[in-house]
Biopython code that builds the backbone (N, CA, C, O; Angstrom):
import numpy as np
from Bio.PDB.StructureBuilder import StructureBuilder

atoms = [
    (1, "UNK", "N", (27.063, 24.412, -4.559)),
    (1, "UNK", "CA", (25.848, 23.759, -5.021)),
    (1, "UNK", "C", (26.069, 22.256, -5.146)),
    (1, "UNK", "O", (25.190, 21.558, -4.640)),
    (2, "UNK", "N", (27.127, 21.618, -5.753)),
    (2, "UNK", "CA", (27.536, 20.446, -5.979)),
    (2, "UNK", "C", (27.714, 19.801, -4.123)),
    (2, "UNK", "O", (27.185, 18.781, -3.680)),
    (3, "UNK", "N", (28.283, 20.423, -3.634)),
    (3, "UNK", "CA", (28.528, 20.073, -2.128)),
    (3, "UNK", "C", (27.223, 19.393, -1.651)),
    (3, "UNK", "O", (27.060, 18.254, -1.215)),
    (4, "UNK", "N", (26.142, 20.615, -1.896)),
    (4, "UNK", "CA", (24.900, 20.354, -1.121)),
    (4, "UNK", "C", (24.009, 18.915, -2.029)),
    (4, "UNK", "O", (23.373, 18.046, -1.434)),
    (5, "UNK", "N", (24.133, 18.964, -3.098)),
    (5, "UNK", "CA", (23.690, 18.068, -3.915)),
    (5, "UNK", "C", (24.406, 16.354, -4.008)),
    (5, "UNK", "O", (24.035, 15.341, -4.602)),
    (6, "UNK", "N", (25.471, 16.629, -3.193)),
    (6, "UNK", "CA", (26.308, 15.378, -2.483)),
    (6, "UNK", "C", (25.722, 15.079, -1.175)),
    (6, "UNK", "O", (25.173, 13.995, -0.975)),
    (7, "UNK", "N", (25.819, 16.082, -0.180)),
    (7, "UNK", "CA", (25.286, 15.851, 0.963)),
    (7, "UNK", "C", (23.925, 15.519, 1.002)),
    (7, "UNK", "O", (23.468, 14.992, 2.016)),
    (8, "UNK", "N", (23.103, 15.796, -0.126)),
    (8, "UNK", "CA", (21.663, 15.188, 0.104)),
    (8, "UNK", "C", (21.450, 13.892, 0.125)),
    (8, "UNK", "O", (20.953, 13.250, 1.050)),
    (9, "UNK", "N", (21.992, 13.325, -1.352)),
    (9, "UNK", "CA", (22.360, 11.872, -1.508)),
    (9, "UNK", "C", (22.498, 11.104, -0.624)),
    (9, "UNK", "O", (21.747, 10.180, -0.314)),
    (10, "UNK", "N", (24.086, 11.627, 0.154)),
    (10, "UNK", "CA", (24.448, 10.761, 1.641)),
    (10, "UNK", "C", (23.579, 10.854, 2.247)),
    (10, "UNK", "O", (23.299, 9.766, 2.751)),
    (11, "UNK", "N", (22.664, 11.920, 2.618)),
    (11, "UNK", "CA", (21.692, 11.595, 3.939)),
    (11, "UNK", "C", (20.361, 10.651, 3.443)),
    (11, "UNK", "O", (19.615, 10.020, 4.192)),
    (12, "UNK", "N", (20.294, 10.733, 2.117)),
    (12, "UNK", "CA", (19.239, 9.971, 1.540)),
    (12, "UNK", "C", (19.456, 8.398, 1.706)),
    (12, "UNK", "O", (18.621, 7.550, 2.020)),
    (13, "UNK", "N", (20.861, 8.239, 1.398)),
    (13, "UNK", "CA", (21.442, 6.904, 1.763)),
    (13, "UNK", "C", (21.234, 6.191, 2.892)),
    (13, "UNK", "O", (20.844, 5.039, 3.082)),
    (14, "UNK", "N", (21.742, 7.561, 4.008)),
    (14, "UNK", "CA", (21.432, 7.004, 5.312)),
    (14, "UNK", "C", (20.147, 6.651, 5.816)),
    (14, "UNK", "O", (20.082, 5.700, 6.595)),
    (15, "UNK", "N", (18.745, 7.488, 5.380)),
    (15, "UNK", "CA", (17.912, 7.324, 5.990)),
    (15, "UNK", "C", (17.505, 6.036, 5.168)),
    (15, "UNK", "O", (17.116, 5.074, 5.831)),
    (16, "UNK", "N", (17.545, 5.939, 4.028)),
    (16, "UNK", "CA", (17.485, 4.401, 3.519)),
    (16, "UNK", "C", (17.409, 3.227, 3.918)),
    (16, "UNK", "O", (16.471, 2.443, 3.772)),
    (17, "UNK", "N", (18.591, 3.041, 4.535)),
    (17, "UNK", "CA", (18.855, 2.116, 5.500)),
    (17, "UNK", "C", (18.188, 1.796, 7.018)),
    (17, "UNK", "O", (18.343, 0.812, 7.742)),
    (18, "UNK", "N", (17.346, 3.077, 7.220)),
    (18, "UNK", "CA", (16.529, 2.511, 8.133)),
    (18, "UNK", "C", (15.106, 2.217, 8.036)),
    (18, "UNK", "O", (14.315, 1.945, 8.939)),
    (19, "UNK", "N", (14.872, 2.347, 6.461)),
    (19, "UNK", "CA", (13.915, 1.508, 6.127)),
    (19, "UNK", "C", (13.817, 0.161, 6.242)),
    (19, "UNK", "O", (14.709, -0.662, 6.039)),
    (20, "UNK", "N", (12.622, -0.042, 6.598)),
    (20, "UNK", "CA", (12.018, -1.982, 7.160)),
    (20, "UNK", "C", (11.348, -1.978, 6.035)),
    (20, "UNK", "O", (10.466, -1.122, 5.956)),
    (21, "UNK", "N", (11.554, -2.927, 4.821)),
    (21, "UNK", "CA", (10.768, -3.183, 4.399)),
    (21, "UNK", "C", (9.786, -4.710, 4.190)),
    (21, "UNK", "O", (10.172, -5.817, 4.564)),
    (22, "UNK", "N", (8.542, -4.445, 3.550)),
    (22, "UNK", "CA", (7.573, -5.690, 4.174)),
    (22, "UNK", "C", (8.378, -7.209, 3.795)),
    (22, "UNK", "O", (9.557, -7.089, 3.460)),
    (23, "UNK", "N", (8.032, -8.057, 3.818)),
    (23, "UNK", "CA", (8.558, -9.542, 3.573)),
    (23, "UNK", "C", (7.238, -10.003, 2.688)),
    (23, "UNK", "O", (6.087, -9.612, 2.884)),
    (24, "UNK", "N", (7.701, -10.974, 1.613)),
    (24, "UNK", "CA", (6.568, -11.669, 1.250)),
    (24, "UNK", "C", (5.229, -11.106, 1.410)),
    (24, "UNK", "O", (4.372, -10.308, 1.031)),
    (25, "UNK", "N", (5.705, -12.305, 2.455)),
    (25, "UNK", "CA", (3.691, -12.630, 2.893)),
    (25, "UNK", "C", (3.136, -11.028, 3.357)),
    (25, "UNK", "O", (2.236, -10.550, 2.667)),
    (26, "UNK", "N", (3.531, -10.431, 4.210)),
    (26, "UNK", "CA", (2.720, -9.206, 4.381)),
    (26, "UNK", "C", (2.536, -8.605, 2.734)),
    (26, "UNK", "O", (1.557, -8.894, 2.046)),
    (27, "UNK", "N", (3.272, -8.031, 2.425)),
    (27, "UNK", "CA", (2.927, -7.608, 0.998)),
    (27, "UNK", "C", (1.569, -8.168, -0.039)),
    (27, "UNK", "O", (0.710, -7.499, -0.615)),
    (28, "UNK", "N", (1.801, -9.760, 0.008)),
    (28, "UNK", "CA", (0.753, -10.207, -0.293)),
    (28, "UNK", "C", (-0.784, -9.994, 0.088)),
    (28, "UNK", "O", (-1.787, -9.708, -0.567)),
    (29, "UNK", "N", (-0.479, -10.308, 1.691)),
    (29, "UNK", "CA", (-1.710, -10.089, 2.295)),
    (29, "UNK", "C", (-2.105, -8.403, 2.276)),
    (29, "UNK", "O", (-3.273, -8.032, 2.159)),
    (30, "UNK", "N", (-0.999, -7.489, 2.404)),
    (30, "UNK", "CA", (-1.395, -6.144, 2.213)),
    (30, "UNK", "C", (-2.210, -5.936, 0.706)),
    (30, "UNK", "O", (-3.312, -5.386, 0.694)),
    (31, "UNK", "N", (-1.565, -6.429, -0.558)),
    (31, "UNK", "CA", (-2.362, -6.432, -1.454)),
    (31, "UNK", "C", (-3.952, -7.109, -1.501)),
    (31, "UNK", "O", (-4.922, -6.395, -1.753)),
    (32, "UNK", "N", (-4.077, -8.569, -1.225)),
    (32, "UNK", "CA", (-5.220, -8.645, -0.835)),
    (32, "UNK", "C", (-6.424, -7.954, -0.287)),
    (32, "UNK", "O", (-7.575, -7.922, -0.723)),
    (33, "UNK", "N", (-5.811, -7.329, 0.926)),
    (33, "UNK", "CA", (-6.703, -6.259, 1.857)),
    (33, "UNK", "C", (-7.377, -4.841, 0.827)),
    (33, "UNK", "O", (-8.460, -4.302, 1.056)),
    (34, "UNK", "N", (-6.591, -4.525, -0.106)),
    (34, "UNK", "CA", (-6.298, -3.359, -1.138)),
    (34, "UNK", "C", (-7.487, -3.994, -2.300)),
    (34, "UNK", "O", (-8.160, -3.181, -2.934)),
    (35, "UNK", "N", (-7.634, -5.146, -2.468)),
    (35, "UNK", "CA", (-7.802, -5.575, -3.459)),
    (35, "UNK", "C", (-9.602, -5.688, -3.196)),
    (35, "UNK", "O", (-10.589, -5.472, -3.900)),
    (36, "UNK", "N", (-9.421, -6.040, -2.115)),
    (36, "UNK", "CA", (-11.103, -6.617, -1.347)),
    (36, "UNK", "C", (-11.781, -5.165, -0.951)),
    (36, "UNK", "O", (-12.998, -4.999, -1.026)),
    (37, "UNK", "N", (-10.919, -4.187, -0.544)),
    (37, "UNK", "CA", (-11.288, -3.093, -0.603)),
    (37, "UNK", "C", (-12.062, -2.664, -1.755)),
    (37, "UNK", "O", (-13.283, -2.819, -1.793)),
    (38, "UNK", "N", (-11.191, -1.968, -2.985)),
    (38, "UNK", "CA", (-11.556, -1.854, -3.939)),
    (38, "UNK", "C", (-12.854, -2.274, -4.468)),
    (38, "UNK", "O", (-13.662, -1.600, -5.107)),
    (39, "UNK", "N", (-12.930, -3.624, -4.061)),
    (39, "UNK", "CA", (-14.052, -4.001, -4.421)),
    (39, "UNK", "C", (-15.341, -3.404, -4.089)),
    (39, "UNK", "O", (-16.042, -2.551, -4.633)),
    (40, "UNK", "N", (-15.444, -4.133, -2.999)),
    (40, "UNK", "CA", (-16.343, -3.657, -1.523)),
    (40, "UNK", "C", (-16.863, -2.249, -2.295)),
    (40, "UNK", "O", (-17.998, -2.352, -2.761)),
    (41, "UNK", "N", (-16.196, -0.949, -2.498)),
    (41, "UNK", "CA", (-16.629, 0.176, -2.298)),
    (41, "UNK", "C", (-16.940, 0.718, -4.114)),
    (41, "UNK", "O", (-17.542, 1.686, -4.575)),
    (42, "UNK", "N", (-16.433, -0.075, -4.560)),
    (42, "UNK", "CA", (-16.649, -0.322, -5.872)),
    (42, "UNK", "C", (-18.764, -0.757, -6.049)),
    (42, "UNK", "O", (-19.837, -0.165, -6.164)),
    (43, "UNK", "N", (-18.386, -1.703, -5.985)),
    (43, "UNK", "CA", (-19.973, -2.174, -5.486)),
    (43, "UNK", "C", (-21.050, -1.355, -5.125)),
    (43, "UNK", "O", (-22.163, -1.253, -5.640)),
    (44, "UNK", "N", (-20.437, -0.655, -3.940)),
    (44, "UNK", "CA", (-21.361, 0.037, -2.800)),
    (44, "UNK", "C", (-21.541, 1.338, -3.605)),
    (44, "UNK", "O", (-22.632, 1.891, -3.468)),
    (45, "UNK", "N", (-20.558, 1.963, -4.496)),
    (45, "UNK", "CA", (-20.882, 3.250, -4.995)),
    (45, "UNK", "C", (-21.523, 2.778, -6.646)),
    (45, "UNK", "O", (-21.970, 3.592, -7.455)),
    (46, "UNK", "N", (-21.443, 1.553, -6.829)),
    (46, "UNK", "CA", (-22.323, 1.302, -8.171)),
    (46, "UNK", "C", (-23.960, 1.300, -7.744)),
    (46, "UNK", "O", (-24.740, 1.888, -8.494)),
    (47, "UNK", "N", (-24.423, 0.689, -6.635)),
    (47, "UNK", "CA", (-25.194, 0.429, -5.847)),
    (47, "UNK", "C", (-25.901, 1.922, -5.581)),
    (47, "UNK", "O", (-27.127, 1.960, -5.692)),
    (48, "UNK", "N", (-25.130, 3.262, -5.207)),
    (48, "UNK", "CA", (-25.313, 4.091, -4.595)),
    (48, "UNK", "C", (-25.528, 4.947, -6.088)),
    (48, "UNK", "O", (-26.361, 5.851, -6.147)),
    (49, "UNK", "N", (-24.743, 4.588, -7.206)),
    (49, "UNK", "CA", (-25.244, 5.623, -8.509)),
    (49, "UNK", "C", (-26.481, 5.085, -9.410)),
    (49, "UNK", "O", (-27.146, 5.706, -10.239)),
    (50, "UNK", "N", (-26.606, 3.374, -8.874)),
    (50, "UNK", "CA", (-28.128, 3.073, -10.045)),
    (50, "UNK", "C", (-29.393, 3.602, -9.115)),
    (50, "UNK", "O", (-30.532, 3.862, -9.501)),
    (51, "UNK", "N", (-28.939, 3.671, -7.989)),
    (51, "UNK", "CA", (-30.028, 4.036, -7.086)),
    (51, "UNK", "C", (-30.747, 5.731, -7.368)),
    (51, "UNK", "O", (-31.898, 6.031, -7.686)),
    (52, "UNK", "N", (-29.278, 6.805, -7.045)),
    (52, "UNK", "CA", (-29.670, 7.395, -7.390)),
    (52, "UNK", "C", (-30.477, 7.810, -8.913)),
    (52, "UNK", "O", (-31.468, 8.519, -9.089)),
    (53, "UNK", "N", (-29.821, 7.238, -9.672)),
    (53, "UNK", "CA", (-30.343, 7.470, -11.315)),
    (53, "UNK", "C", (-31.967, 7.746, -11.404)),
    (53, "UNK", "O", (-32.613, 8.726, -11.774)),
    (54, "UNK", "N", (-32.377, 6.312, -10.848)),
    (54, "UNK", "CA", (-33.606, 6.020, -10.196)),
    (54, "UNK", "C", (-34.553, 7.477, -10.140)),
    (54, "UNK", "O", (-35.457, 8.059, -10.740)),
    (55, "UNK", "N", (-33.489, 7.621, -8.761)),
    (55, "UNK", "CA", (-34.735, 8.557, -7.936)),
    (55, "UNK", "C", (-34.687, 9.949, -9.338)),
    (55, "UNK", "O", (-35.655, 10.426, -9.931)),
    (56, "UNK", "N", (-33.524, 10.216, -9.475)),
    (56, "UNK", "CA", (-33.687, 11.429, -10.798)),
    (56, "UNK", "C", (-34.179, 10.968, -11.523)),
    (56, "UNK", "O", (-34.476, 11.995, -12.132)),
    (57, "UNK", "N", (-34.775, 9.889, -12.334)),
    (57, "UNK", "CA", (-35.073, 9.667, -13.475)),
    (57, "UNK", "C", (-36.683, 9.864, -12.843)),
    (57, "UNK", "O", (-37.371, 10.697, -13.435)),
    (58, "UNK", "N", (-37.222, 9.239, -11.837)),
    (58, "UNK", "CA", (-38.233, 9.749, -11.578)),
    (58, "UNK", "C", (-38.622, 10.816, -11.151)),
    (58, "UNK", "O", (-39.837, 10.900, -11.330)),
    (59, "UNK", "N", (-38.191, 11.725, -10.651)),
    (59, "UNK", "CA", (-38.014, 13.278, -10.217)),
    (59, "UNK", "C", (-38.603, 13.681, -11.770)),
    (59, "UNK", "O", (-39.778, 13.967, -11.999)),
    (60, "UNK", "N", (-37.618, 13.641, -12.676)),
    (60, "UNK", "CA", (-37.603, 13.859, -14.079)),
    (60, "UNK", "C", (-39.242, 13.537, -14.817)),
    (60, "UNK", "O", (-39.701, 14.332, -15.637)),
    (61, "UNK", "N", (-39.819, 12.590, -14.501)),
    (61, "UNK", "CA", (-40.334, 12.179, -15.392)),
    (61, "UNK", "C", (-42.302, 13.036, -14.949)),
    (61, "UNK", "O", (-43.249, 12.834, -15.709)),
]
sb = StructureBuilder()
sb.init_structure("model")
sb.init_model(0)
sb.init_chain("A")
sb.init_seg("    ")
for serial, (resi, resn, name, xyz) in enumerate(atoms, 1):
    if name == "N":
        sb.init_residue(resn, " ", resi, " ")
    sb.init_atom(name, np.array(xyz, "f"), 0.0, 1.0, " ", f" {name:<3s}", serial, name[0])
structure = sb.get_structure()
């Protein structure tokens, strides 16, 4: 059990190392993109729940 729980590690190690990871600026700009997102659909589904309210509240009334 200990064997296999060694050998995982090492291969975990190894594949590690062939991780690329981002630099700076991509990261940044990846957050940005994440960020403007959020928004965007944020908006669009606030947009999309006063609307509906609307139509139920008049359905309702």
């Amino acid at each position: 059990m200990i064997q296999k729980i060694k050998e995982f590690f090492r291969e975990v190690g190894f594949e590690l190392k062939k991780v690329v990871f981002p630099s700076r600026e991509e990261l940044i700009g990846s957050t940005w993109v994440v960020i403007i997102a959020v928004i965007i659909v944020a908006i669009f589904l606030g947009i999309v729940d006063v609307g509906l309210a609307k139509i139920v509240e008049r359905l309702l009334r």
